[in-house]
C-alpha positions as protocol buffer text, in pm:
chain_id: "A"
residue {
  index: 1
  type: UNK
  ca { x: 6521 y: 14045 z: 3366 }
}
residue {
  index: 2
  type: UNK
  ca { x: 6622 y: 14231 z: 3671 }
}
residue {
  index: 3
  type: UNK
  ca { x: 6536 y: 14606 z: 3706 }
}
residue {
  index: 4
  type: UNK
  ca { x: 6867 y: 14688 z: 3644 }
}
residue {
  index: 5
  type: UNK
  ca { x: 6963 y: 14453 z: 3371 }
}
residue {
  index: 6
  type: UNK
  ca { x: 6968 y: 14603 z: 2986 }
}
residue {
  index: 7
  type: UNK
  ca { x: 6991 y: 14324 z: 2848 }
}
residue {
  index: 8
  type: UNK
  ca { x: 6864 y: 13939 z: 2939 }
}
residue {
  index: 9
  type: UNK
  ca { x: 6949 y: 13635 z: 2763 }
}
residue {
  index: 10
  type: UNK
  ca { x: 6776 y: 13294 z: 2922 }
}
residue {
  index: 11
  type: UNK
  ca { x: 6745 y: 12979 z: 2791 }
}
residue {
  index: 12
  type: UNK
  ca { x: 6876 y: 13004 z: 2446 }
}
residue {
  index: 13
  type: UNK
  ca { x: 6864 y: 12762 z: 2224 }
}
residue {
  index: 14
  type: UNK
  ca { x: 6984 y: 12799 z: 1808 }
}
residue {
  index: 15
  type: UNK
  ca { x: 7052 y: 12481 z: 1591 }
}
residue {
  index: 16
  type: UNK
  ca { x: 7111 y: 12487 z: 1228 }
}
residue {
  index: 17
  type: UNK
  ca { x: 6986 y: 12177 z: 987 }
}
residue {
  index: 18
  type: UNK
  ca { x: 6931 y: 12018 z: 1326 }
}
residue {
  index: 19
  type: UNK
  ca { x: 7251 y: 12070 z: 1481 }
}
residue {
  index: 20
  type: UNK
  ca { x: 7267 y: 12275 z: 1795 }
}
residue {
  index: 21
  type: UNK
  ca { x: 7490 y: 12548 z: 1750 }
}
residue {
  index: 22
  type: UNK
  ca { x: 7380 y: 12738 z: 2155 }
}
residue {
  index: 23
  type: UNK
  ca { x: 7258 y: 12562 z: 2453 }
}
residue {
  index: 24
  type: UNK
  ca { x: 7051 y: 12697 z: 2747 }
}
residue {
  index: 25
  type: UNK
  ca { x: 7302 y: 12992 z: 2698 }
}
residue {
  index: 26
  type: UNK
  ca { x: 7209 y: 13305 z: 2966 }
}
residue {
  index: 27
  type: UNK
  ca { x: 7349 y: 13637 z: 3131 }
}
residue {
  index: 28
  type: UNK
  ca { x: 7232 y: 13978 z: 3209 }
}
residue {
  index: 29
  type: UNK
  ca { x: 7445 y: 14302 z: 3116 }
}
residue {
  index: 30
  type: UNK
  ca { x: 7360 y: 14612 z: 3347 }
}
residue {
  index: 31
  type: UNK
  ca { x: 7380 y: 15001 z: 3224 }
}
residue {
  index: 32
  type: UNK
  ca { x: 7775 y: 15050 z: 3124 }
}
residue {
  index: 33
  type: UNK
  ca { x: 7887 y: 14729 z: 3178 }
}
residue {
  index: 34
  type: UNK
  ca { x: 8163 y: 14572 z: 2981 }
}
residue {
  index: 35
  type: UNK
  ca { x: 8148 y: 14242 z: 2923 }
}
residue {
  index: 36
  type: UNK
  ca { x: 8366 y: 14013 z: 2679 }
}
residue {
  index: 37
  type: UNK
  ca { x: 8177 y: 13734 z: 2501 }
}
residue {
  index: 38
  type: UNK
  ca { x: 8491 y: 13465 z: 2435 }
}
residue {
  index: 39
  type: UNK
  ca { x: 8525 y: 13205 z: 2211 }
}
residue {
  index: 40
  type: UNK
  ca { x: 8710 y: 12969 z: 1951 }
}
residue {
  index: 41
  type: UNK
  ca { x: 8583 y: 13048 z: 1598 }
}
residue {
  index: 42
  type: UNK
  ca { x: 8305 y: 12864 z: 1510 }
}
residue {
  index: 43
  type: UNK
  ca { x: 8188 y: 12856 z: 1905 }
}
residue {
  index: 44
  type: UNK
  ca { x: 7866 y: 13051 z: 1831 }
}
residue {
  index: 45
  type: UNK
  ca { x: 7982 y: 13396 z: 1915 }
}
residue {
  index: 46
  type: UNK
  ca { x: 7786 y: 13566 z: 1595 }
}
residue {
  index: 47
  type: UNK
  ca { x: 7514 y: 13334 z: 1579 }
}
residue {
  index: 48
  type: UNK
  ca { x: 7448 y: 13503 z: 1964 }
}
residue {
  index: 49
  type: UNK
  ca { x: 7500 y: 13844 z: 1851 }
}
residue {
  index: 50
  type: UNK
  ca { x: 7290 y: 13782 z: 1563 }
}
residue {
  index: 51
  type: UNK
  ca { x: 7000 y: 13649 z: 1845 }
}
residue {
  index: 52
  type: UNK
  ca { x: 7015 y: 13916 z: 2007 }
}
residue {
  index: 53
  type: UNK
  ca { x: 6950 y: 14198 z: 1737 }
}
residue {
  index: 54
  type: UNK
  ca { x: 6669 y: 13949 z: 1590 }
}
residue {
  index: 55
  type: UNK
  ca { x: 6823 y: 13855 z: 1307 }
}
residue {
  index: 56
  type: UNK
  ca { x: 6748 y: 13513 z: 1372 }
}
residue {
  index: 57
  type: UNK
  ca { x: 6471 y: 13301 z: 1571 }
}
residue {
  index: 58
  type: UNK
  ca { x: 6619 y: 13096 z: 1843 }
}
residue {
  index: 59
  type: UNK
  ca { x: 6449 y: 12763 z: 1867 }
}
residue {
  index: 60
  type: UNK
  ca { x: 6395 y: 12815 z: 2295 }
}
residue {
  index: 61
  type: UNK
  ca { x: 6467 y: 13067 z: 2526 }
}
residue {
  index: 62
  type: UNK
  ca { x: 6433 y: 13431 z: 2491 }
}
residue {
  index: 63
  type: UNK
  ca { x: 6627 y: 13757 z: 2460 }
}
residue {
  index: 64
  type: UNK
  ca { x: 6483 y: 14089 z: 2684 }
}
residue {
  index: 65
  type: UNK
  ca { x: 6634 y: 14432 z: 2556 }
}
residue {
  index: 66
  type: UNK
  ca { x: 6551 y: 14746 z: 2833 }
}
residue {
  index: 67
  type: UNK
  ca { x: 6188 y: 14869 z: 2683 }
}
residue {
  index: 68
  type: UNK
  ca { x: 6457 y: 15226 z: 2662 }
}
residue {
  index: 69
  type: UNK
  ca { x: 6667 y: 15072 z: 2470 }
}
residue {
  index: 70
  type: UNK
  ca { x: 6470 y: 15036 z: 2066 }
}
residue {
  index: 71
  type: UNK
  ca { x: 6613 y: 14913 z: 1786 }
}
residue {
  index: 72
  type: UNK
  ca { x: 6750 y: 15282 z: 1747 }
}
residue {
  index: 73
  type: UNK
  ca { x: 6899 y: 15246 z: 2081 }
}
residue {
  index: 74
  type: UNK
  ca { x: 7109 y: 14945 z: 1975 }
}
residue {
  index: 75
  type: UNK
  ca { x: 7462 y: 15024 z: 1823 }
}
residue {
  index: 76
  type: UNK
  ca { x: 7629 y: 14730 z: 1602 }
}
residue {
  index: 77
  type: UNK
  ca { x: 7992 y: 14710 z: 1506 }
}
residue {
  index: 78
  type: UNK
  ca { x: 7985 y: 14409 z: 1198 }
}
residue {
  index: 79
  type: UNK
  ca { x: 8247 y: 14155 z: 1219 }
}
residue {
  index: 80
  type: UNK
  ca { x: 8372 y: 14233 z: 922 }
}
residue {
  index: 81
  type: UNK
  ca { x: 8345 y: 14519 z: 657 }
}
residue {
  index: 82
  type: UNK
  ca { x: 8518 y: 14650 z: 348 }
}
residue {
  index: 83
  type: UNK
  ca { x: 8510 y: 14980 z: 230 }
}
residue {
  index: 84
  type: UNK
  ca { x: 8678 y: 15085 z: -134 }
}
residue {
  index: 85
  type: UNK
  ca { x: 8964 y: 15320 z: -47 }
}
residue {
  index: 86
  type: UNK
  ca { x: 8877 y: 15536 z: -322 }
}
residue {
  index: 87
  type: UNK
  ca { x: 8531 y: 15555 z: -246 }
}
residue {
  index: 88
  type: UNK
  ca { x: 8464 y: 15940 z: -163 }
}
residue {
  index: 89
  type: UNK
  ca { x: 8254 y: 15841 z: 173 }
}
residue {
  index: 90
  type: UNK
  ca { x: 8442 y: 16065 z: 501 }
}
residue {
  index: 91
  type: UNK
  ca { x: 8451 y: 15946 z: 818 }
}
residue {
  index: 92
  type: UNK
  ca { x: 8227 y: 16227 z: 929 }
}
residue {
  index: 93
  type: UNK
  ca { x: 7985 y: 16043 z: 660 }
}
residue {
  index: 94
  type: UNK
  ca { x: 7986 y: 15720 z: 795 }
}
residue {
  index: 95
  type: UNK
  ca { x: 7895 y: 15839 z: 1134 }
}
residue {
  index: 96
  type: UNK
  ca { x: 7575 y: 16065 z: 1032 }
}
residue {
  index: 97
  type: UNK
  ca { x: 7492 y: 15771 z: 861 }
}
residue {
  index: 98
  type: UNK
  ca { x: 7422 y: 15652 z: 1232 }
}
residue {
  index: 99
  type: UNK
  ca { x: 7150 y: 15941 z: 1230 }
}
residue {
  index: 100
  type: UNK
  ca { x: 6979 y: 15944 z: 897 }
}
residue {
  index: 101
  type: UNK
  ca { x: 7131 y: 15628 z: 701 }
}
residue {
  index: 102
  type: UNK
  ca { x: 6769 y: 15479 z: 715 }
}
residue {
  index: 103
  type: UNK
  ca { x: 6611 y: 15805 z: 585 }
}
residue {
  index: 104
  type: UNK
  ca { x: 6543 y: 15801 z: 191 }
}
residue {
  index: 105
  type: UNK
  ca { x: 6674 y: 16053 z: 4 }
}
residue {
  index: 106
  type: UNK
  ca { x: 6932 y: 16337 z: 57 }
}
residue {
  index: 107
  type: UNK
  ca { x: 7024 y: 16341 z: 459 }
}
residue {
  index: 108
  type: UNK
  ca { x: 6848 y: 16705 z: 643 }
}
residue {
  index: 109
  type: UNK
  ca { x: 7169 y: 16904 z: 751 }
}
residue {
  index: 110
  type: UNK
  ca { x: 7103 y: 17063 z: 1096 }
}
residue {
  index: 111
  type: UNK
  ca { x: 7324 y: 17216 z: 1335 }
}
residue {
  index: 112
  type: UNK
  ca { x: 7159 y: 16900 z: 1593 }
}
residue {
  index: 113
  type: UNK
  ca { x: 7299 y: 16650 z: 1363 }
}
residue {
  index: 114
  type: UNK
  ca { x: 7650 y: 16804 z: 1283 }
}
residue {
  index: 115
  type: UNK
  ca { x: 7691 y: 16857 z: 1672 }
}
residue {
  index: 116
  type: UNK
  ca { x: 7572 y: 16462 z: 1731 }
}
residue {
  index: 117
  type: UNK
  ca { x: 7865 y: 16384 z: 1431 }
}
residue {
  index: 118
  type: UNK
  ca { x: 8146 y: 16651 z: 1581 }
}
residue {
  index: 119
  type: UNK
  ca { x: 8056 y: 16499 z: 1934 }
}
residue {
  index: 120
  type: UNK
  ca { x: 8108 y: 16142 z: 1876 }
}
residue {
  index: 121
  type: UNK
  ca { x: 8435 y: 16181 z: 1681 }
}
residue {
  index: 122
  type: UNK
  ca { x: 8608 y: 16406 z: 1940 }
}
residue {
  index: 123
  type: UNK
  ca { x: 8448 y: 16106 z: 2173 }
}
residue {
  index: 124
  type: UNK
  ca { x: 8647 y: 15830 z: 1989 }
}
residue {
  index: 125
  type: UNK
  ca { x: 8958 y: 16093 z: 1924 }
}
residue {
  index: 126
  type: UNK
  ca { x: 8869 y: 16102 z: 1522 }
}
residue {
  index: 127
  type: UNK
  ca { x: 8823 y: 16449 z: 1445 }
}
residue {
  index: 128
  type: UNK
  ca { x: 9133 y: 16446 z: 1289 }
}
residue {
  index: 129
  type: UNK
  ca { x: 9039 y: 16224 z: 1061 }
}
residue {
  index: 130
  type: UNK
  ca { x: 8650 y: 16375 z: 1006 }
}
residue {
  index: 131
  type: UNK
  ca { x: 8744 y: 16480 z: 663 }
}
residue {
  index: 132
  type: UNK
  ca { x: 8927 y: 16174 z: 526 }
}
residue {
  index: 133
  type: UNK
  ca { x: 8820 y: 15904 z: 313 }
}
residue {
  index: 134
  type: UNK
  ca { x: 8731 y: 15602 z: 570 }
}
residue {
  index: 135
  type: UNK
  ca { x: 8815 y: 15372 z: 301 }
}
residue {
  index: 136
  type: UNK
  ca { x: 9151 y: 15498 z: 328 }
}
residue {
  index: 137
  type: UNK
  ca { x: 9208 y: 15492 z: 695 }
}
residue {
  index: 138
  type: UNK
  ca { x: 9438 y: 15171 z: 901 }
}
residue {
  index: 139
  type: UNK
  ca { x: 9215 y: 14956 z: 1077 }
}
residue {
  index: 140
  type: UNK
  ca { x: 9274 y: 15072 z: 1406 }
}
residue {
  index: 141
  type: UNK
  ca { x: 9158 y: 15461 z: 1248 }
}
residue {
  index: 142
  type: UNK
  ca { x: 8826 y: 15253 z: 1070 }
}
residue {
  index: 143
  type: UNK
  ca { x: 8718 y: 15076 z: 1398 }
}
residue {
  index: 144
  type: UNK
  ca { x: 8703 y: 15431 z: 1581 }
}
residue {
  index: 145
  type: UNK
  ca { x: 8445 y: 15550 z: 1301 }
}
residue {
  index: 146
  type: UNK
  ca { x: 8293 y: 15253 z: 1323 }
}
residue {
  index: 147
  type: UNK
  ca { x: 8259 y: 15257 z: 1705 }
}
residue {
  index: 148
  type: UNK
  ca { x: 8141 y: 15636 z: 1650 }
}
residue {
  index: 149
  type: UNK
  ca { x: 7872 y: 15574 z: 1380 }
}
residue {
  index: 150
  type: UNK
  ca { x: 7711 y: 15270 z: 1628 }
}
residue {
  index: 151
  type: UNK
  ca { x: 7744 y: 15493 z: 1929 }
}
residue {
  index: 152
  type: UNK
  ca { x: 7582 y: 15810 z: 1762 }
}
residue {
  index: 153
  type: UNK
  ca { x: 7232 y: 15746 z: 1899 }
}
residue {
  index: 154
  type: UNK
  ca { x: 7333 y: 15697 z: 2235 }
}
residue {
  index: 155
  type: UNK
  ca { x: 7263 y: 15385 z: 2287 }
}
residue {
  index: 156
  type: UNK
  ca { x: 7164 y: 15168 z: 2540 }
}
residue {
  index: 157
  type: UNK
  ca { x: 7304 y: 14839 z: 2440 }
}
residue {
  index: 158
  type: UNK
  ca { x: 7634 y: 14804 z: 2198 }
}
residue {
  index: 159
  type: UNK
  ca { x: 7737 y: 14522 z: 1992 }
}
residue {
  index: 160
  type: UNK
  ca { x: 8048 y: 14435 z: 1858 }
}
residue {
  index: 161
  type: UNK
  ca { x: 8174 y: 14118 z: 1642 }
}
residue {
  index: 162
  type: UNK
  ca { x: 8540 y: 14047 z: 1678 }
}
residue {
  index: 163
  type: UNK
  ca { x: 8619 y: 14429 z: 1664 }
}
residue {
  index: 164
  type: UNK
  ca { x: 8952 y: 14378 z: 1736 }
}
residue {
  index: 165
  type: UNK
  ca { x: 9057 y: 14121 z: 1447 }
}
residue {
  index: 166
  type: UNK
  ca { x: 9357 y: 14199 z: 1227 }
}
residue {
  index: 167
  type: UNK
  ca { x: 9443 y: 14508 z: 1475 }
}
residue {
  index: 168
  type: UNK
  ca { x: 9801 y: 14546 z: 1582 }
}
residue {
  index: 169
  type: UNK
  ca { x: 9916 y: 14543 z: 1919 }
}
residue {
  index: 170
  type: UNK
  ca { x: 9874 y: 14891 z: 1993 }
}
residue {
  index: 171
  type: UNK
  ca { x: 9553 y: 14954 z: 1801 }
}
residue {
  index: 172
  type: UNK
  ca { x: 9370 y: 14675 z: 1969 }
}
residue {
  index: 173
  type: UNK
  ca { x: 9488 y: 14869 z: 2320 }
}
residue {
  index: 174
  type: UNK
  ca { x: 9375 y: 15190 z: 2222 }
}
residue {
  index: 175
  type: UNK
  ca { x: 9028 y: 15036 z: 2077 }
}
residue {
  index: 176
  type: UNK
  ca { x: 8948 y: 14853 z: 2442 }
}
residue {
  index: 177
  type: UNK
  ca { x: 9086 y: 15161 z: 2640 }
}
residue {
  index: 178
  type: UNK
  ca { x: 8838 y: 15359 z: 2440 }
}
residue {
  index: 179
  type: UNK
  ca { x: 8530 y: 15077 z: 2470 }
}
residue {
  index: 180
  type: UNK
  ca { x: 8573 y: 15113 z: 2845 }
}
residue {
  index: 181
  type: UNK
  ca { x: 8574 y: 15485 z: 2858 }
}
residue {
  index: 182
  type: UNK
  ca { x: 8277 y: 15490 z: 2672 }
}
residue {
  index: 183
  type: UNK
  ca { x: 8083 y: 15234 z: 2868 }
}
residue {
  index: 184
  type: UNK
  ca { x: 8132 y: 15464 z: 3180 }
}
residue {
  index: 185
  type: UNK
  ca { x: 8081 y: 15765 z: 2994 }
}
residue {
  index: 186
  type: UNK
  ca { x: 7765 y: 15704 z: 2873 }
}
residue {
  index: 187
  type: UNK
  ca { x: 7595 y: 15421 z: 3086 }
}
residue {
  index: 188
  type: UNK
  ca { x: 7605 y: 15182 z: 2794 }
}
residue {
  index: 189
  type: UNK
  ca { x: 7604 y: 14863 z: 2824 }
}
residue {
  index: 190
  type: UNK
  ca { x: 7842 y: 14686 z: 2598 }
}
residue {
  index: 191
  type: UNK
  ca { x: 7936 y: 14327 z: 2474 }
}
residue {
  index: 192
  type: UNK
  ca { x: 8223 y: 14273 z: 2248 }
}
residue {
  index: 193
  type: UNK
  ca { x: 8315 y: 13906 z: 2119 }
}
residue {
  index: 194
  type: UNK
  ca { x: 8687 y: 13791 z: 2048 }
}
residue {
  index: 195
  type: UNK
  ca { x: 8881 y: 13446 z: 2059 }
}
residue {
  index: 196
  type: UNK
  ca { x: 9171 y: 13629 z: 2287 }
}
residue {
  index: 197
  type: UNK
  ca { x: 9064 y: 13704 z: 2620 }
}
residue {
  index: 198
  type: UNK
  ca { x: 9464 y: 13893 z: 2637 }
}
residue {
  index: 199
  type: UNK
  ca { x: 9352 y: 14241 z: 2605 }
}
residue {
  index: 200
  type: UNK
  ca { x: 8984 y: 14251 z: 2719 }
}
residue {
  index: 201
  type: UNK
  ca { x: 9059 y: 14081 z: 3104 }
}
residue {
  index: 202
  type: UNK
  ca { x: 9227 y: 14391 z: 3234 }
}
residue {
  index: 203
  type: UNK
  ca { x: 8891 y: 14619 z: 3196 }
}
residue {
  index: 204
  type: UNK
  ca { x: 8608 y: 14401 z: 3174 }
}
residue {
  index: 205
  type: UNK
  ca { x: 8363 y: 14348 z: 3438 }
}
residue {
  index: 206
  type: UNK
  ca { x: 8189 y: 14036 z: 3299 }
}
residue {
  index: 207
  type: UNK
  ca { x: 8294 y: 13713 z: 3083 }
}
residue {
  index: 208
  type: UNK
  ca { x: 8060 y: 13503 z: 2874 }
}
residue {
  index: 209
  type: UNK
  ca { x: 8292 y: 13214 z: 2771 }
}
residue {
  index: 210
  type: UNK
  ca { x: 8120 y: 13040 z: 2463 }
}
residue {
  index: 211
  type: UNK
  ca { x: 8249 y: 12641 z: 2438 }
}
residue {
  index: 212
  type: UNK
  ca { x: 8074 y: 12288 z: 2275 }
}
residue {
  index: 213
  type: UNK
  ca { x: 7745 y: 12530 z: 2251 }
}
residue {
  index: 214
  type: UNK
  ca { x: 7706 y: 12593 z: 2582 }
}
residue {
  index: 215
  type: UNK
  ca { x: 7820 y: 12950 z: 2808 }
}
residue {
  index: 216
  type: UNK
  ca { x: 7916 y: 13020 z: 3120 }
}
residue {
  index: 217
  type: UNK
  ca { x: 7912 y: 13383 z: 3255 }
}
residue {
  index: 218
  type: UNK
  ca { x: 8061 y: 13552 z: 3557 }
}
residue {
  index: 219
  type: UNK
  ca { x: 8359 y: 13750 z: 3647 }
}
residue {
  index: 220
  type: UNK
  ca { x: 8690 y: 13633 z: 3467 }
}
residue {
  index: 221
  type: UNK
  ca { x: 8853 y: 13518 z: 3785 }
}
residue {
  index: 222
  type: UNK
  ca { x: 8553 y: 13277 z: 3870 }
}
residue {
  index: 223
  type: UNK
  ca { x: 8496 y: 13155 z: 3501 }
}
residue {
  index: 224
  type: UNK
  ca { x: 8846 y: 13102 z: 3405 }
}
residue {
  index: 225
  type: UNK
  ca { x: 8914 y: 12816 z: 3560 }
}
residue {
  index: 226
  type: UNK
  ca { x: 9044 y: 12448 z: 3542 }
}
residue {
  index: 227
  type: UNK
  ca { x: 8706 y: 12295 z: 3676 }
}
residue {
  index: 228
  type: UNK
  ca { x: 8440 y: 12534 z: 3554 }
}
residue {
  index: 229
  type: UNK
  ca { x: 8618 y: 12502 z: 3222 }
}
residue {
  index: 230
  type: UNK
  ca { x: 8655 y: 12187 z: 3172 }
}
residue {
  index: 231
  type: UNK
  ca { x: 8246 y: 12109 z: 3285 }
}
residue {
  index: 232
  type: UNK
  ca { x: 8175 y: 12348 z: 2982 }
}
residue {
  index: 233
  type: UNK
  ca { x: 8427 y: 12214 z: 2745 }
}
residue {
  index: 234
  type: UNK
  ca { x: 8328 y: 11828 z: 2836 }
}
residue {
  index: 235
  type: UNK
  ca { x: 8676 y: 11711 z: 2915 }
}
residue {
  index: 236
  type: UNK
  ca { x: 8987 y: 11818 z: 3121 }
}
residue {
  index: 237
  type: UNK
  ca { x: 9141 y: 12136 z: 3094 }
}
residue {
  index: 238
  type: UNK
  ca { x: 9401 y: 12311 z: 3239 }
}
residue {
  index: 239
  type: UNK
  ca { x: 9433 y: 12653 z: 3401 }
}
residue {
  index: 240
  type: UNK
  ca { x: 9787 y: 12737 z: 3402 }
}
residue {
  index: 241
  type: UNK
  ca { x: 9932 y: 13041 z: 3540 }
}
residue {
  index: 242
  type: UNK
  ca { x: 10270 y: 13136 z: 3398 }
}
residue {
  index: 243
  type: UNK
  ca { x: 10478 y: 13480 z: 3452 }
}
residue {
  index: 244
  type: UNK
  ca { x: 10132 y: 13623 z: 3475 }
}
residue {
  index: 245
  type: UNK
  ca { x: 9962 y: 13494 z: 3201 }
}
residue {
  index: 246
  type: UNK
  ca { x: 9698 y: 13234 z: 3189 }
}
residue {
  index: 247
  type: UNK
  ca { x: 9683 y: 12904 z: 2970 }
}
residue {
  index: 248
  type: UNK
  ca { x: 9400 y: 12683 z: 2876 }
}
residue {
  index: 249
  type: UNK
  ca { x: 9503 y: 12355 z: 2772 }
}
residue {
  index: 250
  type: UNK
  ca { x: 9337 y: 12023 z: 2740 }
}
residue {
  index: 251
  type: UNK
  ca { x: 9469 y: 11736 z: 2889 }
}
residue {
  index: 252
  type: UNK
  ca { x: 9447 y: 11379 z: 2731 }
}
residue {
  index: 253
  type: UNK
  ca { x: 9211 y: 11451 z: 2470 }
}
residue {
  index: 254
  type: UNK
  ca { x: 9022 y: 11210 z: 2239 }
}
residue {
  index: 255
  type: UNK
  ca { x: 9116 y: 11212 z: 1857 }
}
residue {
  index: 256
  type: UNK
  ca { x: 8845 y: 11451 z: 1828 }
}
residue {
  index: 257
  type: UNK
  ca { x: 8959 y: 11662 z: 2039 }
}
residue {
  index: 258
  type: UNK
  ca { x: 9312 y: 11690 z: 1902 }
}
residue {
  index: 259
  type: UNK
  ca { x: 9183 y: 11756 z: 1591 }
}
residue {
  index: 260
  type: UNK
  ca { x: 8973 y: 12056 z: 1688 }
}
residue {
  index: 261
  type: UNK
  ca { x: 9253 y: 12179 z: 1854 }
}
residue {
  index: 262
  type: UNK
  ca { x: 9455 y: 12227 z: 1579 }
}
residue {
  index: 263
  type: UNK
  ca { x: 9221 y: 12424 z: 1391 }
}
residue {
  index: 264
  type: UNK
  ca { x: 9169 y: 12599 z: 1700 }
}
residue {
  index: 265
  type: UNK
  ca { x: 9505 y: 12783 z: 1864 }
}
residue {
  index: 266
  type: UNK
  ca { x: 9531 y: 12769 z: 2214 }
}
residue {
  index: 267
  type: UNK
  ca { x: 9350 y: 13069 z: 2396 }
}
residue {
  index: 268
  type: UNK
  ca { x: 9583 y: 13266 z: 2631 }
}
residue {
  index: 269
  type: UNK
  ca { x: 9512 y: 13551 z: 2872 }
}
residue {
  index: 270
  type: UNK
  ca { x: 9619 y: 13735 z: 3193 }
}
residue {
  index: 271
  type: UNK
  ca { x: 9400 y: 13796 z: 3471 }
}
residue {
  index: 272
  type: UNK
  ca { x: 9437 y: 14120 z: 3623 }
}
């Protein structure tokens, strides 16, 4: 790990009944750096995540977290998460829950602890909805609690699986606009996975591309591309540039490969 780095991932290895699932995967993520971890599902993108907070023992390899940065010093959006809509939890709940959700018993009020709440909601633009059932919230309103209740500690290091799944167009723009604020606003360093690259390229500074269990990592413009690609995929791709946009495409597949492809849509994204 460098002196700068928050985070250091070398060497990983995970398999699963004996099947490798992540490869000699490695990259370093520096104080407020914003880096998207890409991949088809099923690439290994959670298993990494779930490496990383030690929920799971990699078989080689090792993962360095900042001695600063505990376990309380580690925010964690879940992939996925469903709250009953008439359950009578408020969204200024769910973030003090970030504070004292481990404690037993009834949570201490303090004026510390309602600032830390009121603070973190203006931060994500919530306060208007402090006082509302989450459960009852759209999913672009529940991923700003969310994003609030993980960054209530201050962390060091945050984690997010596929926050913006099932977001519309304008709610996954205003959920990245607001990661990347918050990375520079409070030093933290911050890795978010997703299978489209589309709305992450404009503001990240890193890429860890996840493919046929290995990674590559780098900045987008040096990782998306036809030949670094296709080493990590194991065949040909192509990098196409169209009105923009960017294409990833294989190119005379085997049968295999056409049949992973199918269950796998086509990634797309535009470099900035």
């Amino acid at each position: 790990m460098t002196d700068a780095a928050v985070l250091s991932v070398h060497g990983l290895r995970v398999s699963f009944s004996g099947r490798p699932v992540l490869k000699d995967v490695q990259f370093e993520l520096a104080p407020g750096e914003f880096c998207a971890l890409i991949g088809a599902n099923g690439s290994g993108k959670t298993t990494l995540l779930k490496a990383i907070l030690g929920l799971l023992r990699p078989e080689a390899g090792e993962v360095r977290i900042d001695a600063g940065a505990s376990a309380a010093r580690i925010g964690y959006v879940p992939q996925k998460i469903s709250i009953d809509p008439y359950l009578p939890l408020r969204s200024r709940d769910v973030v003090a829950l970030g504070l004292d959700g481990a404690r037993w018993g009834w949570p201490l009020r303090s004026r510390v602890r309602d600032a830390r709440v009121q603070e973190m909601l203006e931060a994500v633009g919530a306060m208007d909805l402090a006082d509302r059932r989450v459960g009852q919230l759209s999913g672009g309103q529940q991923q700003r609690v969310l994003i609030a209740h993980a960054l209530v500690r201050h962390p060091r290091l945050l984690l997010l699986d596929e926050p913006l799944a099932n977001l519309d167009v304008r709610s996954t723009a205003e959920v990245v606009t607001l990661l990347r604020q918050l990375s520079l606003q409070y030093r933290t360093a911050v890795l978010l996975s997703a299978h489209d690259m589309n709305p992450l390229l404009p503001v990240i500074d890193r890429i860890v591309y996840l493919a046929n269990c290995c990674a590559v990592s780098g900045k987008a413009n040096d990782v998306i591309r036809t030949e670094v690609l296709s080493r990590l995929y194991g065949y040909h791709v192509d990098v196409v540039r169209v009105h923009g946009r960017v294409v990833v495409i294989a190119a005379h597949e085997p049968e295999e490969i056409r049949a992973a492809l199918a269950r796998d849509p086509v990634h797309t994204a535009e470099i900035p």
